[in-house]
C-alpha positions as CSV (number, residue, x, y, z in Angstrom):
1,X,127.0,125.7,99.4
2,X,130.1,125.4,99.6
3,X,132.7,126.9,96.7
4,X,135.5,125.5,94.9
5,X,138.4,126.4,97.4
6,X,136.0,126.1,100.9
7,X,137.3,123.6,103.2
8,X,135.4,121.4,105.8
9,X,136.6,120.2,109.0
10,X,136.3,116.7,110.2
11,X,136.8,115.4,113.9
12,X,137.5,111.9,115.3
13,X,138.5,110.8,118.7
14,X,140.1,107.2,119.1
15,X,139.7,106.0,123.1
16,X,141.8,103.2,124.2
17,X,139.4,100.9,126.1
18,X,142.3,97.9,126.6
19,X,144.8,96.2,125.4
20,X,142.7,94.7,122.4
21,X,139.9,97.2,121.2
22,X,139.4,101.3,121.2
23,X,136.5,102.9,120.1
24,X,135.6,105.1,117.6
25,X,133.8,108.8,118.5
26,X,132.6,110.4,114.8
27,X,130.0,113.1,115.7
28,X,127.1,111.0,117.9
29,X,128.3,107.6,116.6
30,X,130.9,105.3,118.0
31,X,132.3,101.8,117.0
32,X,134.4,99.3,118.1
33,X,138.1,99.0,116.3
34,X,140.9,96.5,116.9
35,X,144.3,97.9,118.6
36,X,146.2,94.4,118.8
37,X,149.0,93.2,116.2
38,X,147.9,90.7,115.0
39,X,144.4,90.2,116.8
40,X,141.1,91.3,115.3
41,X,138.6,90.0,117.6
42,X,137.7,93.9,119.0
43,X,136.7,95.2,115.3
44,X,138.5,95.9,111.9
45,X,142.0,97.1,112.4
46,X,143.7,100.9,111.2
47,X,144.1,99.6,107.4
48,X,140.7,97.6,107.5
49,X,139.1,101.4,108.3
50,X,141.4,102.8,105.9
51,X,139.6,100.4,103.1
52,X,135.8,101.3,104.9
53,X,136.6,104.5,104.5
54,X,137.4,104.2,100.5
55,X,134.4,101.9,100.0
56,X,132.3,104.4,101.6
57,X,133.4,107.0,100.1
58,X,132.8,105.7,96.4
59,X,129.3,104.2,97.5
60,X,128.4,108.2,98.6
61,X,129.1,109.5,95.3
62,X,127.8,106.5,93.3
63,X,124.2,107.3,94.9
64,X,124.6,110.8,94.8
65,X,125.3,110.7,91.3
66,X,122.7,108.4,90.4
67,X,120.1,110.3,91.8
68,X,121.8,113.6,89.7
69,X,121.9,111.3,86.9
70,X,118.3,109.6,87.0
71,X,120.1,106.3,87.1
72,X,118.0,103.6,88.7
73,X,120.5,101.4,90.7
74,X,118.6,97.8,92.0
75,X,122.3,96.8,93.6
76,X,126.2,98.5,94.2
77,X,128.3,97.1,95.9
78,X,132.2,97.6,96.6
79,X,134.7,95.7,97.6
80,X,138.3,97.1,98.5
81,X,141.8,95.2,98.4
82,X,145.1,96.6,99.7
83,X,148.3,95.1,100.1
84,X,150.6,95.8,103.3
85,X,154.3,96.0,103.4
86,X,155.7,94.7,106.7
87,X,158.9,97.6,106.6
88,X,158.2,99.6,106.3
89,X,154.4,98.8,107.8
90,X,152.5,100.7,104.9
91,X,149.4,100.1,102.6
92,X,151.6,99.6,99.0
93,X,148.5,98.9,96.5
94,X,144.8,99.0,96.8
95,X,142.3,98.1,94.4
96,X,138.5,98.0,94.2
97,X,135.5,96.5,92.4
98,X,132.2,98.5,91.9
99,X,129.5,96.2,91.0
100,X,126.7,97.8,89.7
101,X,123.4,95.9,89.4
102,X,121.2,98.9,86.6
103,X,119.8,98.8,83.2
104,X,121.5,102.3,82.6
105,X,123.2,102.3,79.3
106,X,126.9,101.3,79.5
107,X,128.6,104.5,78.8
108,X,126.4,106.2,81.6
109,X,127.6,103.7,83.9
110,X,131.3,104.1,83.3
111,X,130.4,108.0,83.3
112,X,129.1,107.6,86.5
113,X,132.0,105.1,87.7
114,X,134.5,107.9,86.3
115,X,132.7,111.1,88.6
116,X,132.0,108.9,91.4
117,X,136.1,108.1,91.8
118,X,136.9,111.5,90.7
119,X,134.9,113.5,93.2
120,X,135.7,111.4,96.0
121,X,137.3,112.8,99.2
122,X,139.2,110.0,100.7
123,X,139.9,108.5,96.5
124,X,141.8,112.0,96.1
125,X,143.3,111.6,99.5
126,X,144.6,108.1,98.8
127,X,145.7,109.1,95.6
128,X,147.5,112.9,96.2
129,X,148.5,111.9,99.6
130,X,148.5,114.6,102.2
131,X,150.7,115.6,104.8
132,X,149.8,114.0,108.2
133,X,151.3,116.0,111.1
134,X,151.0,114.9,114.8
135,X,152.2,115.8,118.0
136,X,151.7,114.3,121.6
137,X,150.2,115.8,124.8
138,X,151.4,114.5,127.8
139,X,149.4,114.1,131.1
140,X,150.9,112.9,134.4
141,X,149.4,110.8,136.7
């Protein structure tokens, strides 16, 4: 289990396939993303995921919760907004809907809402920011 200051390491690898479209290596599953300005026909682009990512991570702690909770949930859904700045390029709002389909009480279901946001890896990301540090290894041909 882990404890309040344990950390956990994530891993992604991004591969270039052409000029359009990369793909995706997360553990033993890969998917197709877009690369191109302004294209989209490869898969969703770098802000799209962003947005996945969000969604997912509120949908994760909405059924975990649930379950904790004994709430019986017949539909959720979320859908994820965000607003781009050209300069510079930059995500400058985002806002989501959870719909929740339940005949939980009302004050359960905001309870729930509340944990599920509050507990949420990528929400407290998005909202605390985090230092993103890079660097770049060169090979030669």
């Amino acid at each position: 289990m882990h404890g309040q200051n344990s950390t956990q390491h994530y891993a992604v690898t991004v591969v270039r396939d052409d000029e359009t479209g990369a793909t995706a290596q997360v553990r033993h599953h890969t998917f197709r993303v877009n690369i191109k300005r302004g294209g989209g026909e490869a898969g969703p682009n770098a802000a799209e995921t962003l947005l996945v990512a969000l969604g997912t991570c509120l949908l994760t702690n909405v059924q975990t919760l649930a379950t904790k909770m004994r709430i019986e949930l017949q539909d959720v859904r979320v859908e994820v907004e965000g607003v781009r700045r050209d300069v510079p390029p930059g995500l400058v709002g985002i806002h989501y809907t959870l719909s929740l389909t339940s005949d939980a009480p009302l004050d359960k279901l905001e309870y729930l809402h509340e944990k599920a946001a509050e507990w949420g890896t990528v929400t407290n990301t998005l909202v605390h920011g985090v230092a993103v540090e890079g660097e770049m290894e060169l090979r030669h041909l």
